[in-house]
N, C-alpha and C positions, 0 to 999 in steps of 0.2 A: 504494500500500500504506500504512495506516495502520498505525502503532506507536505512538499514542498518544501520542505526544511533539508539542508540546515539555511544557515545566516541568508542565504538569497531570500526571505521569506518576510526577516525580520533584520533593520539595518538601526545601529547605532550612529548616533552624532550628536558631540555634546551632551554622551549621558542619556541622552533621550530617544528611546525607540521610537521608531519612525514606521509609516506605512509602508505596507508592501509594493512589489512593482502591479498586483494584482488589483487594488483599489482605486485607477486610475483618476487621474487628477485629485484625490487626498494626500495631504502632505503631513496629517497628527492623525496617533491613535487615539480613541478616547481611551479612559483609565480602564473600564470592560474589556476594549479590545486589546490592551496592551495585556491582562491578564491573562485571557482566552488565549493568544499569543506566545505567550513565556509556556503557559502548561501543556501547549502542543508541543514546541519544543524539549521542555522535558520531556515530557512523553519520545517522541524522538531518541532525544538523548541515551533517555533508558533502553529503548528496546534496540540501539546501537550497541551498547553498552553488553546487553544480553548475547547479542551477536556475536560480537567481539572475543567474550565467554565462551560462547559455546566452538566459535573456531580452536582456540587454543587447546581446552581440549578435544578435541577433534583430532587436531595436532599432536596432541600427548597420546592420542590413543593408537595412531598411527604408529609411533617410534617402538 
C-alpha cells in the first residue's frame, strides 16, 4: 500500500510543516491536518521499521 510517504508527502520549513504537493495551490496545514499527517507517517515509519526486521532476519536465517 502506498501513502505516499516518506518526506515527498510532508515538507518542513522553518519548523513548520507545510502542504503536500497533492493539495494544490494550499501553502499551510491546519493543526488537524498536520496531525493526521505526522501519524500516517509514523504509521509508515513503523511498518518500515517492521520491514526492515523482518529482512535481517531473513538474512540471519539464511546464513
Amino acid at each position: 500500500m502506498d501513502i505516499g510517504y516518506p518526506i515527498s508527502d510532508i515538507q518542513y520549513r522553518g519548523g513548520e510543516i507545510m502542504c503536500c504537493e497533492t493539495n494544490y495551490g494550499r501553502n499551510f496545514l491546519t493543526k488537524e491536518e498536520k496531525i493526521e499527517k505526522l501519524k500516517g507517517y509514523k504509521e509508515w515509519l513503523d511498518n518500515e521499521s517492521k520491514g526492515v526486521e523482518e529482512a535481517i532476519e531473513k538474512i540471519k536465517g539464511a546464513s
